[in-house]
C-alpha positions as CSV (number, residue, x, y, z in Angstrom):
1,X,132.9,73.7,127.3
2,X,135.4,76.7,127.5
3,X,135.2,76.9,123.8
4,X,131.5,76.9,123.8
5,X,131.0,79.8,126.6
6,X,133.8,81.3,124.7
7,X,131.6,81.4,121.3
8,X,128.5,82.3,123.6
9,X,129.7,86.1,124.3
10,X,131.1,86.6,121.1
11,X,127.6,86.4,119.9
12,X,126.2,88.2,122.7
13,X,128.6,91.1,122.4
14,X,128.3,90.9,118.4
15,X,124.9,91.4,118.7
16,X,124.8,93.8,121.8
17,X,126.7,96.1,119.4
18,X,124.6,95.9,116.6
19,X,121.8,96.9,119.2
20,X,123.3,100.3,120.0
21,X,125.3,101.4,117.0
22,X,124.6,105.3,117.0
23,X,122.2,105.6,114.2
24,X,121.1,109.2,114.8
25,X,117.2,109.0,116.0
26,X,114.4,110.7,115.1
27,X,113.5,114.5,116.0
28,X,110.4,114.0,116.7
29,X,107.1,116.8,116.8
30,X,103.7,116.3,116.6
31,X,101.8,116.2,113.5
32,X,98.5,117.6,112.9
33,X,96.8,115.3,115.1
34,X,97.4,114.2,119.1
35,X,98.2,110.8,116.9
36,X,100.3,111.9,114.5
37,X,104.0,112.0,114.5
38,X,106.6,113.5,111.9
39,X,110.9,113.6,112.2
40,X,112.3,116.9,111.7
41,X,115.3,117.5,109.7
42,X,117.7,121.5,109.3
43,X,120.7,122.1,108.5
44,X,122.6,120.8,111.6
45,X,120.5,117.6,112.3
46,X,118.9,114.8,110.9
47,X,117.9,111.4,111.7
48,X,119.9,108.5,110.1
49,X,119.8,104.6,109.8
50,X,122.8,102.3,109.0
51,X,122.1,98.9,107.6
52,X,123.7,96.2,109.7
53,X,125.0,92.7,107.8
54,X,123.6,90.1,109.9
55,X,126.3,87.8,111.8
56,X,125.8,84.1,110.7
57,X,123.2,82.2,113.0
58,X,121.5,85.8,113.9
59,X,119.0,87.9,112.1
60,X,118.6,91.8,112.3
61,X,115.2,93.3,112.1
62,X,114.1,97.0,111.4
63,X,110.6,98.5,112.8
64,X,108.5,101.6,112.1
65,X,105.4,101.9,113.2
66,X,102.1,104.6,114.1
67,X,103.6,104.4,117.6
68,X,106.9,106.3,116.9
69,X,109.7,103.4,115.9
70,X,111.4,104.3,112.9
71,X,113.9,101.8,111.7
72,X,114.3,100.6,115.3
73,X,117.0,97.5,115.3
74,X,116.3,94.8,117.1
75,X,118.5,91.2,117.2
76,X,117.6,87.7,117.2
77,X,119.1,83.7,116.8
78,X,118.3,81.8,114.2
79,X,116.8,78.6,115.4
80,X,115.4,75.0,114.6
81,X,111.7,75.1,113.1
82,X,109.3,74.5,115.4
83,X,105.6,74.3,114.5
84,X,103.9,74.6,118.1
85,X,100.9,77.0,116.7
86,X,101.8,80.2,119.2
87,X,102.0,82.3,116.0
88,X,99.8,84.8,115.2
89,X,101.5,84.7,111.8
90,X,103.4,82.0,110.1
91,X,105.3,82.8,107.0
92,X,106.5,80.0,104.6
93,X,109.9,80.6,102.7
94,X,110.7,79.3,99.7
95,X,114.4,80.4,98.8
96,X,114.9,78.0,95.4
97,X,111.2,79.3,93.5
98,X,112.5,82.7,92.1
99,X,110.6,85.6,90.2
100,X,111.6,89.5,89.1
101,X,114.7,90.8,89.5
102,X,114.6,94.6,91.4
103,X,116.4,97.2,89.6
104,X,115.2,100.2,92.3
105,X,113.1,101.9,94.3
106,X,113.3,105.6,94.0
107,X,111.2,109.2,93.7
108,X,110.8,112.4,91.1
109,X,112.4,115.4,90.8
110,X,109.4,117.4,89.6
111,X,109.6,121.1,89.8
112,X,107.8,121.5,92.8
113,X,110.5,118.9,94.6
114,X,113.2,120.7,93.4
115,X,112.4,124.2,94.3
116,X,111.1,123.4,97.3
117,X,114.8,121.4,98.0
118,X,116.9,124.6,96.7
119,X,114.7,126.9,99.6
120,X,116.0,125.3,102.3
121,X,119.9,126.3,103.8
122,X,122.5,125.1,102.5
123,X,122.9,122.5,105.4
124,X,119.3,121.1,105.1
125,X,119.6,120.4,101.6
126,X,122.3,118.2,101.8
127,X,120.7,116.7,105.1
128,X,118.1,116.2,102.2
129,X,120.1,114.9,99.4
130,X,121.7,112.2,102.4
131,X,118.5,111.4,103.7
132,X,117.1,109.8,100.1
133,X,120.3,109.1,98.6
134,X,123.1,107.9,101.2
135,X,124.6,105.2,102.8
136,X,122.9,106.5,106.6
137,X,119.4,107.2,104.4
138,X,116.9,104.8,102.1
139,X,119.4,104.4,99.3
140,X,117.0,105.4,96.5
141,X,119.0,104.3,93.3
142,X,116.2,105.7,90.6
143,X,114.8,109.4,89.9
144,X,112.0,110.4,87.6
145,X,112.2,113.4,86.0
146,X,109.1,115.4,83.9
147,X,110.4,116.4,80.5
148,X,109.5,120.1,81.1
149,X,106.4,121.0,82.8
150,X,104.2,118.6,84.7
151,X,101.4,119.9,87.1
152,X,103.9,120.1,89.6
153,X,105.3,123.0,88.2
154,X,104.8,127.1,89.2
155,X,103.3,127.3,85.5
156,X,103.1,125.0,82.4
157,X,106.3,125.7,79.7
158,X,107.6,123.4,77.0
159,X,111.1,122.9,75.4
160,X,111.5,124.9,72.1
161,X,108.3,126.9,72.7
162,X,109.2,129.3,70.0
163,X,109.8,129.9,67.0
164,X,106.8,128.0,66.2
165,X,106.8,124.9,63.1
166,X,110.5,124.2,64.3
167,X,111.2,120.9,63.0
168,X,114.8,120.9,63.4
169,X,114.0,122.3,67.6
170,X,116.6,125.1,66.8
171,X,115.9,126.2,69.9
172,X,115.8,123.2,72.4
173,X,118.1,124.3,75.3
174,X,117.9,124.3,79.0
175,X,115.3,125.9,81.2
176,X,115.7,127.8,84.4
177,X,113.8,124.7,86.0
178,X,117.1,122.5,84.5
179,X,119.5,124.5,85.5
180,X,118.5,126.1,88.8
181,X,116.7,123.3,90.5
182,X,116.2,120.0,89.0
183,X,119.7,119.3,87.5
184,X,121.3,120.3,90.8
185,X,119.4,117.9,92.6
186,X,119.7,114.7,90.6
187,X,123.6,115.7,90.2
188,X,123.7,115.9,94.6
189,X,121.9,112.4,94.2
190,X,124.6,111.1,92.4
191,X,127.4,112.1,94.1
192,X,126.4,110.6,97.0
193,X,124.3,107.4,96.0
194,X,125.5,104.1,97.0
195,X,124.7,102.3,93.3
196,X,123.7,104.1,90.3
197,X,120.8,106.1,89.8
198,X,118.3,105.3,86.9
199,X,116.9,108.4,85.4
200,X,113.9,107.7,83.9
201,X,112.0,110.7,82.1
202,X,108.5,111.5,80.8
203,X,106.8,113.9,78.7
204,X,103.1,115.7,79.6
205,X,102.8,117.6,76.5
206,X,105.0,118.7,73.7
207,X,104.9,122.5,72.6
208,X,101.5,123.8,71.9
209,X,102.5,123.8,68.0
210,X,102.9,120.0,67.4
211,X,99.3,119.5,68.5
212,X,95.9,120.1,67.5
213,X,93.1,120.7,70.6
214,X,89.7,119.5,70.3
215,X,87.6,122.5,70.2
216,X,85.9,122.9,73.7
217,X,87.5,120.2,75.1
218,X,90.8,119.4,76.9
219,X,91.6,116.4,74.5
220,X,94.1,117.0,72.3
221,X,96.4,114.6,70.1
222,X,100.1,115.3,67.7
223,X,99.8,116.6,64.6
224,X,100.7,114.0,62.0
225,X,103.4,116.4,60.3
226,X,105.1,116.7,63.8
227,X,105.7,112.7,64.6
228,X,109.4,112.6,63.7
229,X,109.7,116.0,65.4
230,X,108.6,114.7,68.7
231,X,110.7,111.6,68.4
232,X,113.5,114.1,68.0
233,X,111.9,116.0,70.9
234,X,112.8,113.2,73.4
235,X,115.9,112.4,71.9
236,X,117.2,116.2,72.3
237,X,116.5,115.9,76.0
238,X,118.4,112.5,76.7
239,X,121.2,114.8,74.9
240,X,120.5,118.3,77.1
241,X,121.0,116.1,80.1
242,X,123.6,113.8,79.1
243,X,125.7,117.1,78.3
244,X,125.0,118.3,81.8
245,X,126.6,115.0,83.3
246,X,122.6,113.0,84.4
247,X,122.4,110.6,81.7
248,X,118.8,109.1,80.9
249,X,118.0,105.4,81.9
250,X,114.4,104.9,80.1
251,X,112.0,107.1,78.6
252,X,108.3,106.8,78.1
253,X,106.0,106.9,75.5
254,X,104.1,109.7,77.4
255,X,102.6,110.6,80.5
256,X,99.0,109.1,81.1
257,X,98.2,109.4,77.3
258,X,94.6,108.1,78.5
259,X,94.2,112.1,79.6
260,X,95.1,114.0,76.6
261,X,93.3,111.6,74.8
262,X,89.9,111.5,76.0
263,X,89.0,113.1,79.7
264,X,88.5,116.7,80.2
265,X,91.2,117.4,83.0
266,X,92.2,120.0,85.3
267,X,95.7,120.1,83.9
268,X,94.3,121.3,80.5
269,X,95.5,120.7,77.1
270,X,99.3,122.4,78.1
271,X,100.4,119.3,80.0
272,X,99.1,116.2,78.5
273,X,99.0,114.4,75.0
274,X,96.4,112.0,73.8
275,X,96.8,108.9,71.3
276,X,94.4,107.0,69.4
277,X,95.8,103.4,69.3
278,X,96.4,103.6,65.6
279,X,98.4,106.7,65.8
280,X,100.3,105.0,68.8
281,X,101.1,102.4,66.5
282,X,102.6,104.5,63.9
283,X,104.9,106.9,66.0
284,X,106.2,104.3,67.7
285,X,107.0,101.8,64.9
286,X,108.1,104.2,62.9
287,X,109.5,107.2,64.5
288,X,109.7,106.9,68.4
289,X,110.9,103.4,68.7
290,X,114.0,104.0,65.6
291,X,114.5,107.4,67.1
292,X,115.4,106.2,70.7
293,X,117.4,103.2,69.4
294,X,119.7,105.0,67.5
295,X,120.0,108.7,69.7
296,X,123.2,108.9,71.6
297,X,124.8,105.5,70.8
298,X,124.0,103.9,74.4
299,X,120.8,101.8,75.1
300,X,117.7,103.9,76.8
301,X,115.3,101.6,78.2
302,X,111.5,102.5,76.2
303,X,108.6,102.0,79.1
304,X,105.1,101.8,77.6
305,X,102.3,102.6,79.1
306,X,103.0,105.1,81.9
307,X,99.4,104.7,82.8
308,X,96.7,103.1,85.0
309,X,97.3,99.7,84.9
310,X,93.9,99.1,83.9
311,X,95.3,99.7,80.3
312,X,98.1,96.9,80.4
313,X,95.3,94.4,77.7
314,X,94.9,97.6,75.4
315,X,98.6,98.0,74.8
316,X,99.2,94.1,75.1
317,X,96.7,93.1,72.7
318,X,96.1,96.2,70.6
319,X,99.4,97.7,70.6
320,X,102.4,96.0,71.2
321,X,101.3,92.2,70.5
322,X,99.9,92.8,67.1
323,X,103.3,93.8,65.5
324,X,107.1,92.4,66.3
325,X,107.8,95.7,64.9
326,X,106.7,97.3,68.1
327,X,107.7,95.2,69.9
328,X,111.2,95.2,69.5
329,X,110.9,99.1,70.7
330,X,109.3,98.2,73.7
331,X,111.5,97.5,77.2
332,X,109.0,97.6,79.5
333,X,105.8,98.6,80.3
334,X,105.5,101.9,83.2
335,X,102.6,101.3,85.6
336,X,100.5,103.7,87.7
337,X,99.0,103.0,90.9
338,X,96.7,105.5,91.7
339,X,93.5,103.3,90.8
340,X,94.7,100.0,91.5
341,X,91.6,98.8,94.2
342,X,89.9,98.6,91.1
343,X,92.1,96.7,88.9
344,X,92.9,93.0,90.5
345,X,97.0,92.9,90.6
346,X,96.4,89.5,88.4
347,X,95.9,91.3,85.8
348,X,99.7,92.0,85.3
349,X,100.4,87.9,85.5
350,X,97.9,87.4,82.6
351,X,98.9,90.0,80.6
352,X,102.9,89.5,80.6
353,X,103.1,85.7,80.3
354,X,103.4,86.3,76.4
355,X,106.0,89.0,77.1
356,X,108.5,87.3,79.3
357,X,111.5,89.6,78.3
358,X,109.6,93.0,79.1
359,X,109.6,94.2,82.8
360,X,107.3,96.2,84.7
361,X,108.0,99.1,86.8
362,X,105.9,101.4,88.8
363,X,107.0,105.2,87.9
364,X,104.1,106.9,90.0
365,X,101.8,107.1,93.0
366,X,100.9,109.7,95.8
367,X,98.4,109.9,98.2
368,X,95.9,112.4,100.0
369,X,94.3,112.5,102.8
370,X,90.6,112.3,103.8
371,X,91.1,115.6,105.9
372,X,93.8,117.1,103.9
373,X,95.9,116.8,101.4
374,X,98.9,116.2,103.2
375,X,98.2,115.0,106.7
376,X,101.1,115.6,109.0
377,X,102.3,112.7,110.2
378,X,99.5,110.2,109.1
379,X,100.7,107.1,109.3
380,X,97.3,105.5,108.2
381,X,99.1,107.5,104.7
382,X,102.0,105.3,105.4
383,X,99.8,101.4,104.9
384,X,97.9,102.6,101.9
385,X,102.0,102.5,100.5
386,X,103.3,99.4,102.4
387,X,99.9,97.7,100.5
388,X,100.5,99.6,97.0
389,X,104.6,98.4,97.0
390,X,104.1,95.5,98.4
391,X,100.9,94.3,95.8
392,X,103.3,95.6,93.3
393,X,106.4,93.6,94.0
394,X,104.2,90.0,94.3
395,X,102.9,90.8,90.8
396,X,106.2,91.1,89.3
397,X,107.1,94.7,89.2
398,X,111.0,95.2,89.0
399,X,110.6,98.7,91.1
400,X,108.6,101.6,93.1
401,X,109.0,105.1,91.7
402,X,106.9,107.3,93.7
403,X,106.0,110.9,92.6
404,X,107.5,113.9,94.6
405,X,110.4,113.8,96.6
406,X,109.3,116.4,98.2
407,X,105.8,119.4,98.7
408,X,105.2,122.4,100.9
409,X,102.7,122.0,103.3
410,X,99.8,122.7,101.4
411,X,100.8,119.6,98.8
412,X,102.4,122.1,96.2
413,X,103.8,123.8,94.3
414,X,101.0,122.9,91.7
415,X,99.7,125.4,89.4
416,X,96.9,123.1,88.7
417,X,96.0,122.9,92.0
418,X,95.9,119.7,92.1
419,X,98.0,118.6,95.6
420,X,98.8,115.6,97.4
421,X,101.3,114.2,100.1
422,X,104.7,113.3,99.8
423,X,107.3,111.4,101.6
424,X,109.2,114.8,102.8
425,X,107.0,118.2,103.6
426,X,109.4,121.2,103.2
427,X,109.3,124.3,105.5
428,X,110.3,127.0,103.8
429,X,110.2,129.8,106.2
430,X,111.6,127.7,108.9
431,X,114.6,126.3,106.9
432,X,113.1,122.5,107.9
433,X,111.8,119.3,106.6
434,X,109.6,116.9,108.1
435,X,109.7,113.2,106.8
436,X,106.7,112.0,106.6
437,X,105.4,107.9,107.8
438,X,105.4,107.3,104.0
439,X,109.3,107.9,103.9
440,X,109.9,105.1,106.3
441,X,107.6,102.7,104.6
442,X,109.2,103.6,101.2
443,X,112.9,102.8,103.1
444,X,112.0,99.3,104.5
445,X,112.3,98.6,100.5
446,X,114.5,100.3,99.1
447,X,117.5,99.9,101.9
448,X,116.9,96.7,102.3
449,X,115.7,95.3,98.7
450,X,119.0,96.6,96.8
451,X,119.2,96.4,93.2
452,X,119.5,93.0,91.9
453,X,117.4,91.2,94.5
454,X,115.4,88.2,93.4
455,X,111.8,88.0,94.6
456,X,111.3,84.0,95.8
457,X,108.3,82.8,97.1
458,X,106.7,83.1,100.1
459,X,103.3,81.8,101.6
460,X,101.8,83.0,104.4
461,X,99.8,79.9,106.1
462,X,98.3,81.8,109.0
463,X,94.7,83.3,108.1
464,X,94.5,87.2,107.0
465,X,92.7,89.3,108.8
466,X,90.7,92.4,106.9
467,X,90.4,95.3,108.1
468,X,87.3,96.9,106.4
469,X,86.8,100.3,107.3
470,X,90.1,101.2,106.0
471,X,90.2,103.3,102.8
472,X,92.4,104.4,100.0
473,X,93.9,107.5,99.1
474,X,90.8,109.2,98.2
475,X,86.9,108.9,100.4
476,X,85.5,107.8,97.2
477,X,87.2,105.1,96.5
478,X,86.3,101.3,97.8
479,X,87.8,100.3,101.0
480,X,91.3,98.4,101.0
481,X,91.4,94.8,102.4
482,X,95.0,94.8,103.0
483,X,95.6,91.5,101.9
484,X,99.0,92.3,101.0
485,X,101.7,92.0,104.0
486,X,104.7,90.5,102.9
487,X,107.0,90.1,100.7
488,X,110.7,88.5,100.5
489,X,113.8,88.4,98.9
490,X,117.1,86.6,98.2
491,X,119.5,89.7,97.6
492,X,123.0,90.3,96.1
493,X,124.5,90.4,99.5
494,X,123.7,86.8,100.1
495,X,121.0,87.4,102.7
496,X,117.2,87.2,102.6
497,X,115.3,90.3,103.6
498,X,111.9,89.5,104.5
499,X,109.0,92.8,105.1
500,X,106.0,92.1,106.7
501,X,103.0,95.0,107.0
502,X,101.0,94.6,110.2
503,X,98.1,97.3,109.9
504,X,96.4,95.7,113.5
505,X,97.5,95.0,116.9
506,X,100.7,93.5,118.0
507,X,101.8,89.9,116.8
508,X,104.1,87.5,117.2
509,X,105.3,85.9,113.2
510,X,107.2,83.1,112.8
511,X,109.6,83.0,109.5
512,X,109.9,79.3,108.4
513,X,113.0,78.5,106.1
514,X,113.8,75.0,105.2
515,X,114.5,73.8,109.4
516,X,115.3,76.8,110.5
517,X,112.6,80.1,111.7
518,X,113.0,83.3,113.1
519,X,110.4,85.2,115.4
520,X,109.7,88.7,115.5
521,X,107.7,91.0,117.0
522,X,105.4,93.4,115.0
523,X,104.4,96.0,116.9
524,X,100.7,97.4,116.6
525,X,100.1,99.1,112.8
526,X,104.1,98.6,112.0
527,X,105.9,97.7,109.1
528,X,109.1,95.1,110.1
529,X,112.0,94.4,107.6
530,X,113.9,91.2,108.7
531,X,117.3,90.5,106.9
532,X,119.6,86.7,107.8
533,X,121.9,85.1,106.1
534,X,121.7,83.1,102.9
535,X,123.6,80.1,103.3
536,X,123.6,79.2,106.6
């Protein structure tokens, strides 16, 4: 009996500490909305979260919700099973069925991150740098970087702009963007990352010579004479950077071709590059794919697509399964989200089964709000990504890269003018950030899903309950039925991490594991990691 009193307190002060380590909390300020909360971050402060190894028996969990949590601990014992119905949601686990393997979670250094980042103090930019990259922040362990210009640029440029009919890029070299602001950035990401970061980059447009523009139109496509050169193109860049100490992860084939190829855009013909499927064909069998194969002596990863995922049968069918040519240049395929309420997630099940040694990853998605484009504090902003990442994840997808890491409050720098939220909103004159609800619903994954995690299944057996009036990122779109609320994990630190979306009121889930179950609480419109041990 001594023993077993003895045992009893360990536990309890075991997981009496874990319930007050000093994770530094959230500054908090209103948003733009009564509603609406954001954290604020400078150069002396910034709110911080530690991940906790659960003790053996025990399980930690992690809330954030619309009410203010934000990655609030909270304890619990692992216990016997019991079925008795008092649930409001019952989640099955089943730890031996395994899918994907994760390789990260992570965000872009577009221009307009990156310059935004360098205006802040000293102080606030590495409160920044921590905040995505460190131990006490998300742990993001992948970057996306535009090769070049995107729309989230001051203006559009291109590498080796002149002299014009270069085919040896004599002039390929850095740009002020490089240099000053985006290079700096990935290079304070590494430095303080807890794995690796993959960089993965993606052209919008080669130099204005290499292409020919549809007259009156936006549409524009390579110039056949220019193919090898624009292989080379990408190749120089893996090169530029590797030399600058960031080397390159994966590249793309281009960023949403479907543009440049046939829709008359805001972005113009200066940031985006069309393909007819037989001329994708070509440049990839025969100059792309051999191109990035053979371009610095280390393997880059080549990720299809980069598109609407609406497009996975074209490049499936059309593309990449009508010649093992291709193939054997292809890696992966890179998926967009932005349109995905119209594109059933099946989709990506029907179309891989015939490519079972090609991943998918998701390399971009932002939102906007209904009453602006970036709504301070909105954590309705926050679900539409806990749906999106979580949709993504049960279809197979080996990782989340969302677009900037960081805007100014009116969604920019974008000299397209076309803005959108972030996770972080930078303050400029006030030397501040504000981390948006979207930054805590992208940490509950990538903190707690580290790289190397194996998806396993998991069935939810209590009914789902829709919430119909809630949209997506844009009015016009068809409302969400936020079917997607959970997903779960078996991960390299021999635990299973469990997160569960609750977009209504509070509930009561029970976790069912073999005999064992753990229940948590979810508070009202939350979003609850739960991490225990393995092997128990």
């Amino acid at each position: 009996m001594i023993i077993y009193l003895a045992s009893q307190i360990i536990v309890f002060l075991t997981l009496s500490t874990i319930c007050c380590l000093a994770d530094l909390p959230c500054a908090y300020r209103q948003g733009d909305k009564p509603d609406r909360l954001v954290c604020v971050c400078n150069a002396t402060y910034c709110d911080t979260i530690d991940r906790v190894p659960p003790p053996q028996d025990s399980y930690i969990t992690y809330t954030s919700s619309k009410a203010g949590s934000r990655f609030l601990k909270g304890t619990g014992r692992i216990v016997d099973a019991v079925d008795d119905g008092n649930y409001d949601r019952v989640i099955q686990l089943y730890p031996d069925e395994r899918y994907q393997t994760i390789h990260g979670f992570g965000g872009a250094a577009t221009d307009a991150a990156c310059i935004k980042w360098k205006s802040l103090p000293k102080g606030a930019q590495e409160r920044f740098i921590e905040s995505y990259f460190s131990k006490r922040g998300i742990e993001y362990t992948m970057i996306r970087v535009p090769v070049a210009s995107s729309d989230f640029s001051t203006h559009p440029y291109h590498y080796n702009e002149y002299p014009e009919n270069d085919k040896e890029l004599t002039n390929f070299t850095y740009t002020k963007e490089d240099t000053e602001y985006k290079l700096p950035l990935i290079k304070g990401a590494m430095e303080v990352a807890t794995d690796e970061i993959s960089v993965v980059a993606a052209v919008w447009s080669p130099p204005m010579w290499m292409k020919v523009v549809d007259p009156g139109s936006t549409a524009n496509r390579l110039k056949a004479e220019f193919y090898q050169t624009y292989a080379n193109y990408h190749c120089e860049f893996v090169k530029l950077y590797e030399k600058a100490g960031v080397p390159i992860w994966g590249v793309s084939t281009s960023n949403e071709p479907i543009n440049g190829a046939f829709m008359q855009t805001e972005f113009g013909p200066q940031d985006t590059i069309g393909w007819s499927v037989d001329q994708m064909k070509k440049w990839l069998k025969n100059n792309f794919g051999p191109t990035m194969r053979n371009c610095n002596g280390k393997k880059i990863n080549i990720l299809a697509m980069d598109d609407q995922r609406y497009l996975l049968p074209a490049w499936n069918v059309v593309i990449v399964g009508t010649d093992k040519e291709i193939s054997k240049y292809v890696d992966g395929f890179a998926m967009h989200s932005y349109i995905d309420p119209y594109t059933p997630a099946s989709i990506i099940d029907i179309n891989m089964k015939n490519f079972p040694d090609k991943f998918v990853l998701g390399t971009e998605f932002s939102s906007k709000g209904s009453d602006s484009a970036v709504p301070l504090g909105d954590w309705g902003e926050g679900e539409v990504y806990a749906e999106t990442i979580l949709e993504n994840l049960v279809s197979n997808y080996v990782g989340f890269i969302d677009w900037n890491l960081a805007l100014d409050p009116d969604g920019g720098p974008n000299w397209a003018k076309n803005f959108v939220d972030a996770p972080i909103i930078i303050n400029s004159t006030s030397g501040e950030f504000y981390k948006q609800p979207i930054f805590y619903v992208l940490g509950h994954f990538s903190k707690l899903i580290p790289r190397w995690s194996q998806r396993i299944k998991s069935v939810r057996q209590s009914p789902i309950h829709y919430t119909p009036d809630k949209k997506n990122i844009y009015d016009s779109t068809p409302p969400r039925k936020y079917i997607y609320d959970h997903v779960a994990f078996v991960t390299v630190r021999n635990t299973i991490v469990v997160v569960i979306a609750n977009y209504d009121e509070a509930q009561n889930a029970a976790i069912m594991f073999g005999s064992k179950q753990v229940t948590v609480f979810l508070e009202a419109n939350s979003i609850v990691s739960v991490e225990f041990p393995y092997s128990l």
